[in-house]
C-alpha positions in Angstrom: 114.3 126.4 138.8 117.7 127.6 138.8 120.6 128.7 141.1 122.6 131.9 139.7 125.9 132.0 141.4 128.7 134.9 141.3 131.7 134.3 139.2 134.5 136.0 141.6 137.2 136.7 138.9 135.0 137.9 136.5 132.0 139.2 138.5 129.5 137.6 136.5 126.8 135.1 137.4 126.8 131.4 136.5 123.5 130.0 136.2 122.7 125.6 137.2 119.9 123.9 137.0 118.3 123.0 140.5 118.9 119.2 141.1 116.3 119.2 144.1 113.0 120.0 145.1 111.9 122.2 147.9 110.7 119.2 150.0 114.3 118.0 150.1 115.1 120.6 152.4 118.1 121.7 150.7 119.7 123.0 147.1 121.3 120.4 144.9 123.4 121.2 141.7 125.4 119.4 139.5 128.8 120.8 138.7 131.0 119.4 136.0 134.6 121.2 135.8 135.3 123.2 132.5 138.6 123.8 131.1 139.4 126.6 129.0 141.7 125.6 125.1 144.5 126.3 127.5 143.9 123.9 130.2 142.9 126.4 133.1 139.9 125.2 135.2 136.5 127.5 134.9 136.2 130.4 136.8 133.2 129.1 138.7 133.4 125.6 138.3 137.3 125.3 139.2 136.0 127.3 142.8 133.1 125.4 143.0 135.0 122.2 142.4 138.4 123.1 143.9 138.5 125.7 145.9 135.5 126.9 148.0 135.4 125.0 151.2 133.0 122.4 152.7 130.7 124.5 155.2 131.7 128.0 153.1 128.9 130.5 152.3 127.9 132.0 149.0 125.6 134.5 148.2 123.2 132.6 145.9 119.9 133.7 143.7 116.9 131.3 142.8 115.1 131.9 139.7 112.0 130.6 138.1 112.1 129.1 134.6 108.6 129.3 133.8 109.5 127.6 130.3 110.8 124.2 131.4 108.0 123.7 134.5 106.1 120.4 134.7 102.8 120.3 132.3 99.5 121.6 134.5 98.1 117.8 133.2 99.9 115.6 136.0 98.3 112.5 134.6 99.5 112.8 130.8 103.1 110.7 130.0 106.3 112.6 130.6 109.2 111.9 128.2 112.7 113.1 129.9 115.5 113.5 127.6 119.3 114.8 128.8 123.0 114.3 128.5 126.0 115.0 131.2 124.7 117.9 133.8 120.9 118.2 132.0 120.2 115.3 134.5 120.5 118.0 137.0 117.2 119.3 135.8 115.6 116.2 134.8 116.0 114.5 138.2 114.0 117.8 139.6 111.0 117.2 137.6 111.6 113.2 138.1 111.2 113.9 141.9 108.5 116.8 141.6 106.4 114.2 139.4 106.9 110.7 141.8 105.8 113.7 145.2 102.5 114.8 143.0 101.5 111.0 142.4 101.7 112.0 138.4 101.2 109.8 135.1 103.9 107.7 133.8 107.4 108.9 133.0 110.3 107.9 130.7 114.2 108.9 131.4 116.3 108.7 128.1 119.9 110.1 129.4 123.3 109.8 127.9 127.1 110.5 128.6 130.5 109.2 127.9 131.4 106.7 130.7 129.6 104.6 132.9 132.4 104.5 135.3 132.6 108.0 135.8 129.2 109.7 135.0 126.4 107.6 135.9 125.1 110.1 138.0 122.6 109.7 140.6 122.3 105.8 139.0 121.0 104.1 142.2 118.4 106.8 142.6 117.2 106.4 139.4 117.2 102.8 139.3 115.4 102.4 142.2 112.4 104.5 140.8 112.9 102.1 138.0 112.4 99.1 139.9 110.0 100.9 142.3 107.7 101.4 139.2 107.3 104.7 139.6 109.4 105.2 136.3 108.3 103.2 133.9 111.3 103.2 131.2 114.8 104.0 132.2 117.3 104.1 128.6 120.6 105.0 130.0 123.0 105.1 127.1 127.0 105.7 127.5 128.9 106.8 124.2 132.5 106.3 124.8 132.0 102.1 126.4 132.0 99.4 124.1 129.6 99.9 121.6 127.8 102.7 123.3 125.3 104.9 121.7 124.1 108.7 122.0 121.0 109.8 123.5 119.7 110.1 120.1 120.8 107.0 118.7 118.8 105.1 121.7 115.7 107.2 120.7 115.8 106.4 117.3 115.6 102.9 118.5 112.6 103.1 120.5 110.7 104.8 117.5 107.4 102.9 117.8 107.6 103.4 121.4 107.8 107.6 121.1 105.2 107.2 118.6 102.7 105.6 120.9 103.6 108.2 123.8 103.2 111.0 121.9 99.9 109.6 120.6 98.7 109.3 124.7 99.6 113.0 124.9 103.4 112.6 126.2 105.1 116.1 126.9 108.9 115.8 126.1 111.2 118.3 127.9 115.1 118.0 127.0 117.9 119.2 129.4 121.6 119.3 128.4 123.8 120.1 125.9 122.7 122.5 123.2 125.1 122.1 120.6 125.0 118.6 120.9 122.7 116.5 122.1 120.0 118.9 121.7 120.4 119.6 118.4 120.8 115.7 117.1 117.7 115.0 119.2 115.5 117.7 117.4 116.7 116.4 114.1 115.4 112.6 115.1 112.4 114.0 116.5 111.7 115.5 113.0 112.9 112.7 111.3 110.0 110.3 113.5 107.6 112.6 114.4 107.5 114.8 111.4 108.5 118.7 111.6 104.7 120.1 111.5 104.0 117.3 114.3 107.5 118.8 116.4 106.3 122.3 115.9 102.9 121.7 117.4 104.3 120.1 120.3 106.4 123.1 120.5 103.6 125.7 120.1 101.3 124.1 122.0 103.8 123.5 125.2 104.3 119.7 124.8 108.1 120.2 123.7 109.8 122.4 126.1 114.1 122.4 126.0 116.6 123.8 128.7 119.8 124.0 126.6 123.1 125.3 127.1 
């Protein structure tokens, strides 16, 4: 799902992924502030993040995104790959999948500072040690020697091999013209591209990518 809201300076929408389910009763998104070459906060973002008032209204639109739902087999593996707000969309399907009682799950998500982006950490670790996800690769680029999202999965090769082999669906969230793009390439580089593109076609690869 996602939450379209209107930009007021430019009159345009701005689309984020849903952070929540339904059953939480409420709308959760993830907002990072954008800055222009200039310096000047986002249109929506800088409201969003600087201006708009706790308790405020705003007109709001949800909208399905058929392309990047859970896969009808709620038993199979789930392999959950993101960087920086893509977790926003992750952690929906993370929650929809621990409510339907569904298969095992894997959470590979990266950013640049532990201090300042683990987002939703507890959560997540507490499904971790709960069980009820059964790998957690957290990964942040910019501490010590920190690695990229695709870096860690190029490291847990044998491990993507054997999930795919059990049927694993992998759904990516994030950055498009990073992250995204450097986790197809591994992908292809492990799994093979014909191996990719049937996963693809056949709706075990799905991407929401910006």
């Amino acid at each position: 799902m996602r939450a379209n809201s209107p930009d007021a300076a430019a009159s345009q929408w701005r689309e984020y992924s849903i952070a929540s389910i339904e059953q939480d009763g409420a709308i959760e998104l993830l907002v990072r502030l954008m800055h222009d070459s200039a310096g000047r906060p986002g249109a929506m973002s800088g409201m969003l993040c600087r201006h708009w008032p706790i308790g405020a209204r705003m007109a709001l639109r949800i909208r399905s995104n058929p392309s990047f739902h859970l896969p009808q087999d709620n038993a199979s593996p789930l392999i959950l790959i993101g960087n920086g707000t893509g977790i926003a969309g992750l952690r929906s399907l993370l929650r929809e999948r621990i409510r339907r009682g569904g298969g095992p799950m894997w959470l590979l998500f990266g950013e640049r500072q532990r201090d300042h982006d683990a987002f939703f950490s507890e959560e997540l670790q507490a499904y971790a040690d709960a069980g009820t996800l059964q790998h957690l690769d957290v990964t942040f680029s910019r501490d010590g020697d920190g690695e990229y999202v695709w870096q860690r999965l190029q490291s847990r090769a044998a491990q993507l091999q054997s999930w795919i082999e059990q049927g694993a669906t992998l759904m990516v969230c994030g950055s498009r013209a990073s992250m995204a793009t450097d986790v197809d390439r591994i992908l292809r580089d492990l799994l093979g591209s014909t191996t990719v593109d049937d996963l693809a076609r056949t709706g075990r690869y799905r991407r929401d990518v910006y």
